[in-house]
C-alpha positions as CSV (number, residue, x, y, z in Angstrom):
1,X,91.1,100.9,80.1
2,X,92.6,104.7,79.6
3,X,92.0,105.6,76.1
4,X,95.3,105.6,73.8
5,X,96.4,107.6,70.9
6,X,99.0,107.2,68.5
7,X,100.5,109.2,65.1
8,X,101.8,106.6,62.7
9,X,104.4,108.3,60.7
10,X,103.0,106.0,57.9
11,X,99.9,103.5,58.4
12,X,98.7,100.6,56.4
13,X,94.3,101.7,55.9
14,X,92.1,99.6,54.7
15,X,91.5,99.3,51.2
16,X,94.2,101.5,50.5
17,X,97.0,100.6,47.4
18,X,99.8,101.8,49.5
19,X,100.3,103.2,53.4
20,X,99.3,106.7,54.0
21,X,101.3,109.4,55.8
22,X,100.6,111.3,59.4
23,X,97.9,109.1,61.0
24,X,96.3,109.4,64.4
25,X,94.9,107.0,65.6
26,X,93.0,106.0,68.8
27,X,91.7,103.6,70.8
28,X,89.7,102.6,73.8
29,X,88.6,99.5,75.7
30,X,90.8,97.3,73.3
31,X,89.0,98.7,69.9
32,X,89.9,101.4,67.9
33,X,87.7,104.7,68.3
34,X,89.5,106.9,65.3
35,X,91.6,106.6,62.8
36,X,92.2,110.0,61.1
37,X,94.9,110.6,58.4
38,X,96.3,114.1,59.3
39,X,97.7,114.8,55.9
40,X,96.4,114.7,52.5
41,X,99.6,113.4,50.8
42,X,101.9,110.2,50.9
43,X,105.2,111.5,52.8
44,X,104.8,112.7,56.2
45,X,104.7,116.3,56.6
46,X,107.6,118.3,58.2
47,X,107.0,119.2,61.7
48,X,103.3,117.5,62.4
49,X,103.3,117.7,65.9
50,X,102.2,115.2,68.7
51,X,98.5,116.1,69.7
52,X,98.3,115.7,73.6
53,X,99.3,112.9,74.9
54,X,99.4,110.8,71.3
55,X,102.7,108.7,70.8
56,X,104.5,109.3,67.7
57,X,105.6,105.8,66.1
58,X,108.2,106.1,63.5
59,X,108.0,103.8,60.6
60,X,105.0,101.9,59.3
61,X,102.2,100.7,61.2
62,X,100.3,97.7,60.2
63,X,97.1,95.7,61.8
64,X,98.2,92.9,64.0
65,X,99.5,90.2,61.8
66,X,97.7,86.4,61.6
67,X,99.4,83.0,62.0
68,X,96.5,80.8,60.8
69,X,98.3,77.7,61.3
70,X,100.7,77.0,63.6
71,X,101.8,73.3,65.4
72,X,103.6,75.1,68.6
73,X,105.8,71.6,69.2
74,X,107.2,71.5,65.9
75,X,108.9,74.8,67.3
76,X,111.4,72.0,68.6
77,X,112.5,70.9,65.0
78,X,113.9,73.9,63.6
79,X,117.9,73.4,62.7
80,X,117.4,70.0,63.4
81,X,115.8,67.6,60.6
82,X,117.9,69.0,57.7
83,X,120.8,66.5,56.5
84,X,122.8,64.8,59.1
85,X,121.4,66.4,62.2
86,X,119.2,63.7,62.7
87,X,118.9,59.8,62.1
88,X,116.1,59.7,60.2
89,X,118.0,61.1,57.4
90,X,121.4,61.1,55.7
91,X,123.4,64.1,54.9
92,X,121.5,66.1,52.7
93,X,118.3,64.0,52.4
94,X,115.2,63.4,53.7
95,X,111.9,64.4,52.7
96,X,108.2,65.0,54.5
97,X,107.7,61.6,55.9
98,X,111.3,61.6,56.9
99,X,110.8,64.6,58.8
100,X,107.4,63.6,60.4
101,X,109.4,60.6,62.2
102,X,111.5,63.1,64.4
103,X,108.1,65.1,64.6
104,X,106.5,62.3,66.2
105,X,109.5,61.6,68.0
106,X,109.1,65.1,70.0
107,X,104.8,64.8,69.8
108,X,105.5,61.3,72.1
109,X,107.9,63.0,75.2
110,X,104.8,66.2,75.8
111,X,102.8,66.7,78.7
112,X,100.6,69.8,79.5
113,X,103.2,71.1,81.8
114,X,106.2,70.9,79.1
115,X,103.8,71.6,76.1
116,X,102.6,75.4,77.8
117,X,106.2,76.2,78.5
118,X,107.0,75.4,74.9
119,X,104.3,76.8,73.4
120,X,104.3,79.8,75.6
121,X,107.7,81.0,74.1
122,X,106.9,79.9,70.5
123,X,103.6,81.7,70.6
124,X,106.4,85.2,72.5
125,X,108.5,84.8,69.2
126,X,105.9,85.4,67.5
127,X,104.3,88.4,69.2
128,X,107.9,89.9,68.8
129,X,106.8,89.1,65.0
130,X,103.9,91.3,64.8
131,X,102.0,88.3,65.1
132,X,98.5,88.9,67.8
133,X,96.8,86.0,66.8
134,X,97.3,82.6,66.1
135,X,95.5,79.3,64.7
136,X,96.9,76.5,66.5
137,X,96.3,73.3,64.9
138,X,95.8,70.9,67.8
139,X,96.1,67.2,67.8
140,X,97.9,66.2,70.6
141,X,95.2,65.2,72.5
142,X,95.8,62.7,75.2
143,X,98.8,60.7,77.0
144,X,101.7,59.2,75.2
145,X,99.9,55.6,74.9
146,X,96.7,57.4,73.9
147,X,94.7,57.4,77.2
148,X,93.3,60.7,78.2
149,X,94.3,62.9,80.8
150,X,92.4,63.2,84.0
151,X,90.9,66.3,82.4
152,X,90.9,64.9,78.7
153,X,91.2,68.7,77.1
154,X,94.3,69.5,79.3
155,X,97.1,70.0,76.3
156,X,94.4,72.5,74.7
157,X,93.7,74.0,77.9
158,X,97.7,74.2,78.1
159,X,97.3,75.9,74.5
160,X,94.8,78.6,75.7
161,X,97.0,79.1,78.6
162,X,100.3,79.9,76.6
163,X,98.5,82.5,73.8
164,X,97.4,84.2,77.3
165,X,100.5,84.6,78.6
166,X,102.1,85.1,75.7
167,X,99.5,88.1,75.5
168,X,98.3,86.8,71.7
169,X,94.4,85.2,70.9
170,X,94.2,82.0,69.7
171,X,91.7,80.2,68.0
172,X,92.7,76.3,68.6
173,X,91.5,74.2,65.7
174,X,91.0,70.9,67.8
175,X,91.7,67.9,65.2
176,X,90.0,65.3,64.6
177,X,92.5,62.5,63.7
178,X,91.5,59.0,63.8
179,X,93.1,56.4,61.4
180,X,97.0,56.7,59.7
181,X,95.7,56.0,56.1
182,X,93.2,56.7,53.7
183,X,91.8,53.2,53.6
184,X,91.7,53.5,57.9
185,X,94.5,51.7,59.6
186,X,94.7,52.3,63.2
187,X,96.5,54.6,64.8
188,X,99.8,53.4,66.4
189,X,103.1,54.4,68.2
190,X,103.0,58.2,68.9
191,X,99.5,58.7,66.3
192,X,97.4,56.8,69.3
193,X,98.2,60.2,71.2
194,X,96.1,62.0,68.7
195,X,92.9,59.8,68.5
196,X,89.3,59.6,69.9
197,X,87.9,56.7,68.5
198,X,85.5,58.4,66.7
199,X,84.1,61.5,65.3
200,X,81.3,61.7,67.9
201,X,83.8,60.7,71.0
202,X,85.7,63.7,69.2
203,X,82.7,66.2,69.4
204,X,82.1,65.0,72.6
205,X,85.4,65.8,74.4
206,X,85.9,69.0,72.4
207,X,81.9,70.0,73.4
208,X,83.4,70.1,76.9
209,X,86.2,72.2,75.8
210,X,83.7,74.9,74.1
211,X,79.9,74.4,75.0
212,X,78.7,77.5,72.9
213,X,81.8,79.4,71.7
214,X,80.9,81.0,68.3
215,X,82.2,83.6,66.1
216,X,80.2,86.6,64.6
217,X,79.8,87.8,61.1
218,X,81.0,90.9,60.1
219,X,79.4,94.5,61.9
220,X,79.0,92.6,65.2
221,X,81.3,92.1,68.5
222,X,83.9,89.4,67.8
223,X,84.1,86.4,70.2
224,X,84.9,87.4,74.0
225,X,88.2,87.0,75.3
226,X,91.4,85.9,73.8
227,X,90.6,82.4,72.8
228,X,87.9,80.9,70.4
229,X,87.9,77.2,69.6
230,X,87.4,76.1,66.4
231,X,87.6,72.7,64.2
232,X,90.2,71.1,61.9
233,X,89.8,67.8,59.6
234,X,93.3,66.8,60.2
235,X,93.3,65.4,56.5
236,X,91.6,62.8,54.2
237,X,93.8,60.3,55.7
238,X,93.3,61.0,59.2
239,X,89.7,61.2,59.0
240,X,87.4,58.3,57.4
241,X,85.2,60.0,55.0
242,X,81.4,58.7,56.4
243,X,83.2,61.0,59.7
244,X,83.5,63.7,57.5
245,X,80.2,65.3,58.1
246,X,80.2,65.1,62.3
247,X,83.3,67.2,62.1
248,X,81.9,69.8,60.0
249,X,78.5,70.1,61.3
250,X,79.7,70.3,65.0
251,X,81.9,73.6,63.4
252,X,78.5,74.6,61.5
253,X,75.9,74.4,64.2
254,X,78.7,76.8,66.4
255,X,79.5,79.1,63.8
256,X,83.3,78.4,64.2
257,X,85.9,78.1,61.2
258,X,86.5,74.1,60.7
259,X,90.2,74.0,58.6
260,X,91.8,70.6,56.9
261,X,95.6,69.8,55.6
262,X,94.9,69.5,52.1
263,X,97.0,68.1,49.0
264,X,99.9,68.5,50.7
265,X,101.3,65.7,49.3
266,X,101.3,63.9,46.0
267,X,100.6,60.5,48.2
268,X,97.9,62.1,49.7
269,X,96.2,62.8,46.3
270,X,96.8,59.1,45.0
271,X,95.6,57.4,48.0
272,X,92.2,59.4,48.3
273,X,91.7,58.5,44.6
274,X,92.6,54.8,45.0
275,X,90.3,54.2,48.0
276,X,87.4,56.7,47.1
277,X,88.0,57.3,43.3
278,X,88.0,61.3,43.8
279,X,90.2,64.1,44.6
280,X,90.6,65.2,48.6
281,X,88.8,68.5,47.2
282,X,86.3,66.3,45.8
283,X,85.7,64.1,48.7
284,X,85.3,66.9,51.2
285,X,82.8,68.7,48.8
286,X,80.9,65.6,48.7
287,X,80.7,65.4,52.2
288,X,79.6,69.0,53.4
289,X,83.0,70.3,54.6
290,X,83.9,72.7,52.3
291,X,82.5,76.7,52.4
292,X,82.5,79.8,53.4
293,X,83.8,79.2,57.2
294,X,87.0,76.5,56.3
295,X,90.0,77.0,55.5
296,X,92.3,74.1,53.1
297,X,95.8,74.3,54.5
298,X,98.3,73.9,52.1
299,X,96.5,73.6,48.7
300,X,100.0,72.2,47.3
301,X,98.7,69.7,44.6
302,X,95.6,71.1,43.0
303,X,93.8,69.9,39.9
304,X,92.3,72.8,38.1
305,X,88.3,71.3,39.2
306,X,89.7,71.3,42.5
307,X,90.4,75.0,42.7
308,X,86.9,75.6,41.0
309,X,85.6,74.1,43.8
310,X,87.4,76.0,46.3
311,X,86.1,79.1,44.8
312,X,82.6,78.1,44.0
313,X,82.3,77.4,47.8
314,X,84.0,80.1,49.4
315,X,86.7,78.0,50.9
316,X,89.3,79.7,51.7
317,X,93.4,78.3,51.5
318,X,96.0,79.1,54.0
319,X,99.5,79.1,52.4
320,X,102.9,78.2,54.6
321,X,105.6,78.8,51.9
322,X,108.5,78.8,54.3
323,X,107.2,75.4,55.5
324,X,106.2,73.6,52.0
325,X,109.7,74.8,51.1
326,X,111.6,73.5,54.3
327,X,109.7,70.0,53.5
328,X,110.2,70.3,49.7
329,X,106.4,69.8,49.2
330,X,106.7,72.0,46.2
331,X,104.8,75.4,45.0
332,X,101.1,75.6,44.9
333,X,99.3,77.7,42.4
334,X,98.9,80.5,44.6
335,X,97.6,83.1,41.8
336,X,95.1,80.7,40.1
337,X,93.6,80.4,43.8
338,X,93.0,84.2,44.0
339,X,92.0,84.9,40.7
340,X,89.2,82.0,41.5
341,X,88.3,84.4,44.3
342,X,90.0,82.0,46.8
343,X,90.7,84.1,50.3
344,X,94.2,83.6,51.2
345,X,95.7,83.7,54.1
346,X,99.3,82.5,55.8
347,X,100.8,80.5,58.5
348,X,103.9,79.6,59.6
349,X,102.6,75.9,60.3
350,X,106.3,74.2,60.9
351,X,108.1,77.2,62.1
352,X,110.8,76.3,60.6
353,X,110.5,80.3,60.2
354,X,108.4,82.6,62.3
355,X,108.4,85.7,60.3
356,X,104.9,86.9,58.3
357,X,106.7,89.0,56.1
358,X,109.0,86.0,54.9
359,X,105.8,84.3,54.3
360,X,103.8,86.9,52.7
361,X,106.6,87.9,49.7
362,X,107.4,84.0,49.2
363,X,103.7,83.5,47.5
364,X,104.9,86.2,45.2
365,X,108.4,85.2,44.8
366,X,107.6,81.2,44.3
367,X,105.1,82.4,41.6
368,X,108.2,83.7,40.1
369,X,110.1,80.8,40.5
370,X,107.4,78.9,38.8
371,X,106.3,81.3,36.2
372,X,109.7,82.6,35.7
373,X,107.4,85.7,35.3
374,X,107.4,88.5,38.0
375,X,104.4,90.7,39.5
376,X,101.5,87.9,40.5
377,X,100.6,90.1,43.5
378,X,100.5,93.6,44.6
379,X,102.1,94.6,48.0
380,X,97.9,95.5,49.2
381,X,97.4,91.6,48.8
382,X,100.1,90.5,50.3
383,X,99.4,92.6,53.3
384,X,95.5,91.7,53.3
385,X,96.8,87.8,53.3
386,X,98.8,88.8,56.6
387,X,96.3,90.9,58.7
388,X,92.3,90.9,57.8
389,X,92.7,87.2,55.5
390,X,94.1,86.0,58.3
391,X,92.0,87.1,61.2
392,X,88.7,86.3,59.2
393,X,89.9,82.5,58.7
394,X,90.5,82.3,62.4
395,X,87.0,83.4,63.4
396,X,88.3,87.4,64.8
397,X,86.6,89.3,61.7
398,X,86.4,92.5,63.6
399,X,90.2,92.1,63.6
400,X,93.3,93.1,61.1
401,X,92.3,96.2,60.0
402,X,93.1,99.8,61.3
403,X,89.4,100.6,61.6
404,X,87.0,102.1,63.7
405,X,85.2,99.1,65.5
406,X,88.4,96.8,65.1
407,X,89.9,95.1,68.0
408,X,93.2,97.5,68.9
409,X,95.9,95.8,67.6
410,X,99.1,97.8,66.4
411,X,102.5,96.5,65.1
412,X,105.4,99.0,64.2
413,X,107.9,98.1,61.6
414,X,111.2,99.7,61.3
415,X,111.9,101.5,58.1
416,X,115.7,102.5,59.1
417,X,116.8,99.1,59.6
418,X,119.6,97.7,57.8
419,X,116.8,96.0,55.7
420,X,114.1,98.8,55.4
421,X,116.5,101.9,55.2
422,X,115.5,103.5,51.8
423,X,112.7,101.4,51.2
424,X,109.6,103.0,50.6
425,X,106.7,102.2,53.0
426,X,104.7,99.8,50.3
427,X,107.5,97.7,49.7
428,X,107.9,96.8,53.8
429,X,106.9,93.4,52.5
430,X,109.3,92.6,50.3
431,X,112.2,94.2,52.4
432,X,111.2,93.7,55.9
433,X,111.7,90.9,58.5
434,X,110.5,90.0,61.8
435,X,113.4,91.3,63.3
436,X,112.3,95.0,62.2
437,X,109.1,94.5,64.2
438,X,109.4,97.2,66.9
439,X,106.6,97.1,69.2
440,X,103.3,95.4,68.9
441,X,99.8,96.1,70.5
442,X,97.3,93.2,71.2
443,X,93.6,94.6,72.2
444,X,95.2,97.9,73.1
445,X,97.4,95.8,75.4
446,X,101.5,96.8,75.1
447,X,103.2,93.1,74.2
448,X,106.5,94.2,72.7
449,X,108.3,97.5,73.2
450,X,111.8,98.4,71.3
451,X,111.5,94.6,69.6
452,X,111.1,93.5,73.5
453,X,108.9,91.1,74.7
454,X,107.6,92.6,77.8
455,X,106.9,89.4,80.1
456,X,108.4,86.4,78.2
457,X,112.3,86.5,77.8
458,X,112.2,84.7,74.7
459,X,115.3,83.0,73.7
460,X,116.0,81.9,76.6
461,X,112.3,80.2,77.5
462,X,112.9,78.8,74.0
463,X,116.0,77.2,74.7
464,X,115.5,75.9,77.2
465,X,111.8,74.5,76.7
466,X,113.3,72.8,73.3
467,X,116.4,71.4,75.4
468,X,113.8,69.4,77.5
469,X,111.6,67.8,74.8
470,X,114.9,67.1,72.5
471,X,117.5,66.2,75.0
């Protein structure tokens, strides 16, 4: 690959409080070989001039952005779960479990086929995001009456496919989901879809999938390629707990992160402690899944020895504000997880929104709302959550920083938008949208130019891939 150079008129550095001015930076094989600030002040300089063949980039540029959870088919929801628009509520009403009925309702008409043309256009809308990586939390394992495929990983394979074309990594998080409730009923209707049997018929088919794909700690080459496959507890209810451990040590022994829905809901909480006398938190430290490589999803309904736990272990949480808000799950304490040394990072799990900078200000914003207090989070935090937090939950931590070493990935943001015009550059995340994303770089790879998707013509593969699963 020809080497590539860029000025930033402003760039997002590690470490840094704010974005710094007049940056070249410079890359080569996919990573970046220099990143050299150009000026020794905050505002750009008047008449820096493009070194050789560098391309100037006006407005802000940040690392590639992380979507550490994602569930591509709900992509087919959005606009169409809230009040009358469909039967499972009534006009203005409806809750989670209202909502998952028209989930499953989608989950039982996917095949591989229909699932990689859907997923392949919601993974675009996010690259035109900023977004070059993505967690994908997969449980749609097998046909609609739950007997495998002829090659039983095929919707995951589908999965890997999509990121590809979509020109994003993806780390898919295959689930383990094996009973509806907490005391193990058997899966049924669309749910049998989503089951092995067992944990070790789980490892099994997901072996096949990844014989020896692990991640690296920090300072060494990051996994090959554009996919890693990783591990996911679907919850405590999904997953009898004596199971617990197979999942976990399968993600162990590879090195992979392992992530789990957590507290989402208040009925989540009651059941685990009317069938096992303990917290979810509690139940998965008990049973070896919590640490440094997993990540909690959700983290809504926290007791306070919960979050001590989290942090003790080095779990990290993965917040989806936009989502927990679209479901009216309610706020979790976002500020008592980081001051417990919690790592967060975000998703936009639902998709209800696709927009990191939506999610990244709502963890500040709903601490207001809570709090009725303002200032839980500097704009540096926020923007960690969206770039390195994020990459290091999905496995890529040689990824979401502009760094020497770091995997080439580049996103532009518009500050003379409508939005950003007259916004100084360290408050693009409480100002910007995904709309103001203007070109993105994945592995020194150009995916979207002038807030284009180069290969995918996004609306229209969207429409018409959520026309076919919702017709």
């Amino acid at each position: 690959m020809t080497p590539t150079r860029w000025i930033a008129e402003y760039a997002w550095l590690p470490d840094r409080a704010e974005p710094t001015a007049d940056v070249l930076i410079e890359a080569e094989d996919g990573r970046f070989t220099a990143v050299t600030p150009l000026t020794a002040g905050t505002a750009p300089a008047a008449g820096v001039e493009v070194l050789g063949d560098a391309v100037r980039l006006p407005g802000l540029a940040l690392p590639g952005l992380a979507n550490a959870h994602s569930h591509a088919f709900h992509r087919a929801l959005r606009g169409r779960t809230h009040g009358s628009t469909h039967k499972s509520t009534r006009a203005g009403q409806g809750d989670f479990w209202t909502w998952r009925n028209a989930m499953y309702e989608v989950a039982a008409r996917l095949d591989p086929d229909s699932y990689l043309t859907l997923a392949r256009a919601a993974y675009a809308e996010m690259a035109l995001a900023g977004v070059t990586c993505v967690g994908e939390f997969h449980y749609l394992h097998h046909g609609p009456d739950g007997t495998p495929y002829a090659d039983p990983n095929a919707m995951g394979v589908a999965l890997i496919e999509a990121a590809a074309q979509a020109g994003i990594r993806i780390t898919l998080l295959d689930t383990c989901y094996l009973t509806a409730t907490v005391d193990g009923q058997l899966l049924t209707g669309p749910q049998r879809r989503f089951g092995d049997g067992d944990a070790l018929r789980w490892a099994d088919r997901v072996s096949a999938l990844a014989p020896d794909n692990r991640a690296a700690d920090d300072g060494r080459p990051g996994p090959a390629g554009h996919t890693l496959v990783g591990a996911a507890v679907h919850s405590v209810r999904a997953v009898p707990a004596e199971q617990l451990a197979t999942v976990a040590g399968w993600a162990a022994r590879r090195g992979v992160p392992l992530h789990v829905h957590l507290s989402e809901q208040p009925a989540e909480n009651d059941a685990c402690r009317a069938v096992h006398g303990r917290t979810p938190t509690r139940l998965l430290a008990d049973h070896g899944v919590l640490g440094p490589d997993t990540v909690a999803v959700h983290g809504t309904h926290l007791t306070s020895a919960d979050v001590t736990l989290l942090g003790d272990s080095g779990t990290g949480v993965c917040l989806c504000p936009t989502t927990e808000r679209d479901l009216a799950d309610g706020i979790g304490p976002a500020r008592r997880l980081a001051d417990a040394d919690v790592p967060l990072s975000l998703g936009s799990d639902s998709h209800a929104v696709v927009d990191l900078f939506e999610e990244a200000r709502a963890v500040e914003l709903d601490e207001r709302l809570r709090t009725r207090r303002r200032g839980h989070f500097t704009p540096a935090e926020l923007a960690r959550a969206a770039t390195a937090a994020g990459h290091a939950a999905l496995g890529w931590r040689d990824a979401g920083r502009l760094a020497v070493g770091a995997r080439a990935d580049l996103v532009t943001v518009r500050l003379d938008s409508a939005r950003t015009a007259g916004v100084p550059p360290v408050g693009a995340f409480f100002a910007a949208t995904a709309a103001d994303v203007a070109s993105v770089v994945s592995d020194g790879r150009q995916v979207v130019a002038d807030g284009r998707h180069l290969t995918v013509d996004v609306p229209r593969e969207l429409r018409a891939a959520v026309e076919a699963v919702t017709r």
